[in-house]
N, C-alpha and C positions, 0 to 999 in steps of 0.2 A: 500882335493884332488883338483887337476886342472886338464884340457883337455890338457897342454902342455907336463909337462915332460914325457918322454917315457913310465916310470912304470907304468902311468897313461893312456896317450893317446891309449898304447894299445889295450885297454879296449874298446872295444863297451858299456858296461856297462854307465861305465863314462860316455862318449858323452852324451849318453840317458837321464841319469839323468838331465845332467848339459841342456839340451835339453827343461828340462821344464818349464825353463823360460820363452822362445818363446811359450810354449803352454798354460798359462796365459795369457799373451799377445795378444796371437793371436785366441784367442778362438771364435769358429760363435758363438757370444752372441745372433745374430736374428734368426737364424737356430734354437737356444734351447727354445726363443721365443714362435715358433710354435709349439714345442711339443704338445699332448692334455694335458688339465687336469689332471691331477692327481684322480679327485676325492676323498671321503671318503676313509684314510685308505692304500694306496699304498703301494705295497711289492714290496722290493728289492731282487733280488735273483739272486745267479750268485755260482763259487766256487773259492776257494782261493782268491788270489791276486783282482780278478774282485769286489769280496764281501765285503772282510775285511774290509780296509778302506774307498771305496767310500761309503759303504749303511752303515756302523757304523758309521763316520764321519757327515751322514746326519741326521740318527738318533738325534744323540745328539746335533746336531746345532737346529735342529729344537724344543726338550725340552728346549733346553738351551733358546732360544728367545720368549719358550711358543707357539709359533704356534699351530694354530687350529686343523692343518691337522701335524700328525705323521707318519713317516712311520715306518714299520716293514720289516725284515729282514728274510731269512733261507736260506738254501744252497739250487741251486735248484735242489737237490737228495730230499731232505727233504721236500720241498713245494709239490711233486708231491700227496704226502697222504693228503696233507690241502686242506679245502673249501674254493676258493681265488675267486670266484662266484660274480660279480659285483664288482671286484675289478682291477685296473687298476694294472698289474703287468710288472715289468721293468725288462728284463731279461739282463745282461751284458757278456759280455765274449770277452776279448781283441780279441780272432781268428775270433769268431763269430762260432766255431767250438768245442766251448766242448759237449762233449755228456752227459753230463747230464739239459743244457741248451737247447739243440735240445727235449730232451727225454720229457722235460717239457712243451714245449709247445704243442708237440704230446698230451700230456695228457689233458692239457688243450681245446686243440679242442675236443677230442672225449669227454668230458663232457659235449662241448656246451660252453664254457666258454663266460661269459654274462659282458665283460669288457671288456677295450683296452690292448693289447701285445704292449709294444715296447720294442725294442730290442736298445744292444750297445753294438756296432762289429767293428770290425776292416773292413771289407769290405763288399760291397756291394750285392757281390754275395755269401756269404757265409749263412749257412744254417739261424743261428738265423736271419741276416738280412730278408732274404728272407719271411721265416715263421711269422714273425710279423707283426702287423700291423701297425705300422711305425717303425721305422728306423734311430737311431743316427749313423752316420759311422765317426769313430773317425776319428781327421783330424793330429793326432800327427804323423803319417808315422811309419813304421815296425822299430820292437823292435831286434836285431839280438843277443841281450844276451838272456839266459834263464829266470832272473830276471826280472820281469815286472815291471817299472818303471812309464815311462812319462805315461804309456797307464793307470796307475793306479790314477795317480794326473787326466789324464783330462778325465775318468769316474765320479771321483769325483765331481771335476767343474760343470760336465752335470748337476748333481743329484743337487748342490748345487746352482748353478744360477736358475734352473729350481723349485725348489721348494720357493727359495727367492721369483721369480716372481709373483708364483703362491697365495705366503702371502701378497705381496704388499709392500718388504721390500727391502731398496736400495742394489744394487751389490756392490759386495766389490770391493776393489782397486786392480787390477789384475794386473796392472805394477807394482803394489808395494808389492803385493804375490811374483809375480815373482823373482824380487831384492831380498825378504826375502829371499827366500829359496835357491837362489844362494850365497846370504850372507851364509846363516850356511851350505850349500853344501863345500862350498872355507874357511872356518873357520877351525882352528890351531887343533889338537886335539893333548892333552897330552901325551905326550911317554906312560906316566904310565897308561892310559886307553888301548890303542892301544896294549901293551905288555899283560895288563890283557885280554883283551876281544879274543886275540891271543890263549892264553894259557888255557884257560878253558875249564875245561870239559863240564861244562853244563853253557849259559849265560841265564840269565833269564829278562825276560824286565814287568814291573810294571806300571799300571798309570791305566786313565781311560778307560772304553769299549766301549772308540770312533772310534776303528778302529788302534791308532797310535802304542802302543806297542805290538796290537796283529798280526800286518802286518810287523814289524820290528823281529818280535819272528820266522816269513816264512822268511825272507830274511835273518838272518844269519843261516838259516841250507841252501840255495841257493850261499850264497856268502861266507861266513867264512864255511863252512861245518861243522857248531858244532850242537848239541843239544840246544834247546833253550826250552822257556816256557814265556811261558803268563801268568802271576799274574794279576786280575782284584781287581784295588781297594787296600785295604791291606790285600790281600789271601798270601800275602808274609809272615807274623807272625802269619797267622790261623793255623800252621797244617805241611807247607809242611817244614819247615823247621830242620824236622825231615831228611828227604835225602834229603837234600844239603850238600856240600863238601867243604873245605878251600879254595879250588879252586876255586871255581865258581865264576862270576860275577852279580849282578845284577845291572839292568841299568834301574833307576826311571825317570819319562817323566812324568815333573811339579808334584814333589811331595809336598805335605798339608804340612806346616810348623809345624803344631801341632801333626802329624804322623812322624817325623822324626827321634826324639830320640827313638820310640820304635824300629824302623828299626837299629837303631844305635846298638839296647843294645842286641836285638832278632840275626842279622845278621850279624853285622863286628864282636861285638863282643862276642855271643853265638856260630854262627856258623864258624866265622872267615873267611867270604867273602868277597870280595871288594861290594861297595856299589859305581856306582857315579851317578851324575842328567846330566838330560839336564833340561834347563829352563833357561826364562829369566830373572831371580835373582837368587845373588847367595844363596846356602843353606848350608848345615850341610856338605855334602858329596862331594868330588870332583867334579865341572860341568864343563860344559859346556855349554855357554849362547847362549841363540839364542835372535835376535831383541824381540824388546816388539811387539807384534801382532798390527795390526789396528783394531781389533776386536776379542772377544776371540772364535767366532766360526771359524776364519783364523787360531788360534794358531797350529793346527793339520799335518797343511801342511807343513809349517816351522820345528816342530818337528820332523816329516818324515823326513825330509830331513837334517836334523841333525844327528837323526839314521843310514842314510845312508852313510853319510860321515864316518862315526864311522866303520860299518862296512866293506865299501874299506878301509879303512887305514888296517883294521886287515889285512881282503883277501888280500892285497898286502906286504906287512910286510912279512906272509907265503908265499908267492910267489904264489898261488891260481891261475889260469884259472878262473876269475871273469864270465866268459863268458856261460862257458860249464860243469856245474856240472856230474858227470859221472854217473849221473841216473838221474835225473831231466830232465821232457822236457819241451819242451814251451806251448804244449797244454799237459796238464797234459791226458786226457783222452780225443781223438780226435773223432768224431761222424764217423762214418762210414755207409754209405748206401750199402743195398745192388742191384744185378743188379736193380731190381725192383722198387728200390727208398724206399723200407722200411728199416727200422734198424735191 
């Protein structure tokens, strides 16, 4: 995809994306600086798009480097019944305005909650800003597609410069994230993927439970309007390949070399699905390369953004409103006060 030609430029979406290179770039690295501590144990907690990748993404960067401090994750519907009690919890939500982020920290005060809130909002005066006791306010500017993009890379960044700091472990090369992910954004994608991932009934997206294929699995029912599924790991030959259909596609993000053939013998050709990778080598299956990472806790962003390239080629192929899904909103469930100022 490019921001030039028409089919493309149309697109709010697009821009956005292509957008976040500048938000690499231009990130308050000092501003994330001051955050507090994290403490023992931090929870990430937000819904969809706010959650999936920035708090799985940080998850596994931080096993992946061994880090002292881990954090954990859950929707925050779900966090409201957990004991998160001396625990420094990070609430996200690109509006600043979902209600079940607002709903959570209500909870959390009338327990007394014995730890830091910070919130990450899109503005200032919005409820989670407001209600927390500090304050990331993203500096990426309004999202005007329904698909939440840049505002999704630079939660992630927060979480990820901020916990590096907090290890003692160098920041990564953010001009050169940037370049990456505009590389495989602006990268060629095959007719023969583009026609497959177009025409499928159900696409289904595979790899680790970093965040990358389970947030590319919400943005083609967002942008291509299809059915999709998240496979973690290789749950792709456990079981479900009982209803999958000749039809369907699946789309593997850095698949194990040593896992390959059985997807081969289980799926193209048990089930008679297309199979193709992204990754930066090639594999068994049709790819898709993306640069070799500068580090393999960076590989996730890159591959996002691969993803996404993948699926505007489809959404626009269909001729798709990338823009305005015909039920999707942008605050999926928006808080509402009433006169009183309660919920």
């Amino acid at each position: 995809m490019n921001g030039h030609e028409p089919r493309y430029a149309k697109h709010a979406l697009v821009a956005e994306m292509l957008e976040t290179q500048a938000v690499c770039s231009e990130i308050p690295v000092e501003r994330i600086r001051k955050l507090p501590s994290p403490g023992d144990t931090p929870f990430l907690v937000g819904e969809g798009s706010s959650r999936i990748f920035p708090a799985k993404r940080a998850i596994h960067a931080a096993l992946l480097r061994g880090d002292r401090t881990v954090p954990r994750t859950e929707s925050a519907h779900g966090a409201r019944e957990l004991d998160l009690n001396g625990r420094s919890v990070y609430v996200a939500s690109n509006s600043g305005k979902t209600a079940e982020c607002v709903h959570l920290i209500h909870t959390l005060r009338e327990k007394q909650h014995e730890g830091r809130i910070i919130g990450l909002a899109g503005g200032a005066s919005s409820p989670v800003a407001q209600q927390s006791d500090e304050a990331y306010i993203l500096t990426c500017g309004t999202e005007h597609a329904v698909a939440a993009t840049k505002s999704v890379v630079e939660q992630a960044l927060v979480y990820d410069l901020h916990f590096r700091m907090q290890e003692g472990h160098p920041l990564p090369d953010l001009k050169r994230l940037g370049e990456d992910m505009t590389a495989a954004m602006k990268a060629h994608i095959p007719v023969e993927l583009i026609e497959a991932v177009a025409a499928a009934p159900t696409i289904y997206f595979a790899g680790r439970d970093d965040g990358v294929a389970e947030e590319l699995a919400l943005k083609a029912n967002e942008i291509v309007r299809a059915r999709s599924d998240f496979l973690p790991g290789t749950y792709a030959v456990h079981g479900i390949e009982e209803v999958m259909e000749p039809g369907d596609v699946l789309i593997w993000i850095d698949p194990p070399v040593d896992y390959e053939q059985k997807f081969d013998e289980v799926l193209q050709k048990g089930v008679g699905l297309k199979v193709f990778a992204v990754a930066s080598r090639e594999t068994s299956f049709p790819t898709v390369r993306i640069p070799e990472p500068a580090d393999r806790a960076t590989a996730a962003y890159v591959q996002l953004a691969m993803g996404w390239n993948i699926l505007v080629e489809a959404g626009v192929s269909l001729g798709i409103n990338l823009d305005k899904p015909n039920r999707a909103r942008k605050v999926g469930n928006e808080f509402l006060a009433d006169a009183s100022g309660d919920e």
